[in-house]
N, C-alpha and C positions, 0 to 999 in steps of 0.2 A: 530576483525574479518575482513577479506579481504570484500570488498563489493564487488555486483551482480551489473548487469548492463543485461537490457531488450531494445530492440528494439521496440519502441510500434506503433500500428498504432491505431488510434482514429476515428470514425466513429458518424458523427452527424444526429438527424434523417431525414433530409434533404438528407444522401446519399453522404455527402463531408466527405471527408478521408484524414488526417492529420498524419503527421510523428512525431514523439519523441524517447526520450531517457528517460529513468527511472536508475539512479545510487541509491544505499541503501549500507548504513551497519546499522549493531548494535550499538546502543549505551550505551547500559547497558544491562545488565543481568536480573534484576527484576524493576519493577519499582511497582507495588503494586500489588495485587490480592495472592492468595493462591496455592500453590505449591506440587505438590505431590514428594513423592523421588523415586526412584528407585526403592526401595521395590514394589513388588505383594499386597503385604498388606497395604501397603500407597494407592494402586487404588480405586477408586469410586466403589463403587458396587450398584445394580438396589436401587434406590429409595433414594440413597445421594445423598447431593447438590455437584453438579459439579466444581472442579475448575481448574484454569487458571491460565498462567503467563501472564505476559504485560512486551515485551520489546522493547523498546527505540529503534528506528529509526531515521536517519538521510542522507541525501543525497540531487540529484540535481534532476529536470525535467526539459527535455529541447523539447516543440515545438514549432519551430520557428513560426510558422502561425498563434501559437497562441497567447503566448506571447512574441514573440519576439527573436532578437537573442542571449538574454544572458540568459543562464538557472538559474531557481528561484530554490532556497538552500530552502529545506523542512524537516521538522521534523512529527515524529508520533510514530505511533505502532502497533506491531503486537500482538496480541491476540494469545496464542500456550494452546491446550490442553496437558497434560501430558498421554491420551489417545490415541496421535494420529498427525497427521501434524498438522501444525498452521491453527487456524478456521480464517484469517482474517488478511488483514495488510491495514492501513485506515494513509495517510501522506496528509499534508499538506504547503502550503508556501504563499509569497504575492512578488507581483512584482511591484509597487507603490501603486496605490488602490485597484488594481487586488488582487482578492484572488483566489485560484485553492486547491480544495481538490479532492484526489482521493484515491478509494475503491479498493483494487482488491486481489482472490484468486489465489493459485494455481489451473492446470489445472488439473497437473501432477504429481508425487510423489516427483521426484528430484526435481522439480520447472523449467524445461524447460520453457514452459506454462504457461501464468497467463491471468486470465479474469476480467474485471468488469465495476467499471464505477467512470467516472472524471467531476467534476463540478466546471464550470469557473464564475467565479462572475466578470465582468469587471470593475465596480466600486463599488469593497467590498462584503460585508458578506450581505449587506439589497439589493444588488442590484436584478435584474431577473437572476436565473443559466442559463448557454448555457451547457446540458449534453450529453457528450460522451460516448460509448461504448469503449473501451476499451483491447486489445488484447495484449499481449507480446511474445517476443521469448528471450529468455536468449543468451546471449553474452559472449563469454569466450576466 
């Protein structure tokens, strides 16, 4: 798959406003969870256990302010209902001790739009998060 590319602006509660760059593709197809087909009769109906695909993500973020000027290579996934758009795409990367995980949905049907929220850990995973809101515009 061709990857997407969003323009993000980051918003911390403090009121400062940071610039980025969000690249993604796919990296696989399925990676576990349960699938429904095409079929009408494969759909969930009232009172089934609902399911999902999970697929593989891979790409770059790049905000310079925050960490720096070379953008950190990230992996994750998206979460996609067979009911409906994706419920969720959640990637993460690390930049020396820096870890950065971030959350965000569409806003919009086509994916113009995406919202949510990115958490900076400057040294690691146990350190204190610094969290952003989050905003995209797609890039084409």
């Amino acid at each position: 798959m061709n990857s997407v590319s969003y323009a993000l602006t980051l918003q911390a509660s403090d009121g400062t406003s940071l610039s980025g760059t969000l690249t993604l593709a796919l990296t696989d197809s399925r990676l576990q969870g349960a699938s429904a087909s095409a079929s009408p009769a494969a759909l969930p109906k009232a009172g089934d256990q609902q399911c999902f695909d999970v697929i593989g993500l891979s790409g770059t973020l790049s905000v310079p302010d925050l960490i720096g000027p070379n953008p950190v290579a990230c992996s994750g996934a998206v979460y996609v209902s067979p009911l409906g758009p994706p419920l969720t795409y959640i990637v993460q990367g690390e930049q020396g001790a820096a870890n950065i995980a971030l959350q965000f949905n569409l806003i919009d049907s086509p994916g113009q739009y995406i919202g949510g929220g990115l958490g900076f850990f400057p040294q690691g995973g146990g350190s204190p998060v610094q969290p952003y809101g989050v905003t995209g515009v797609r890039q084409d």
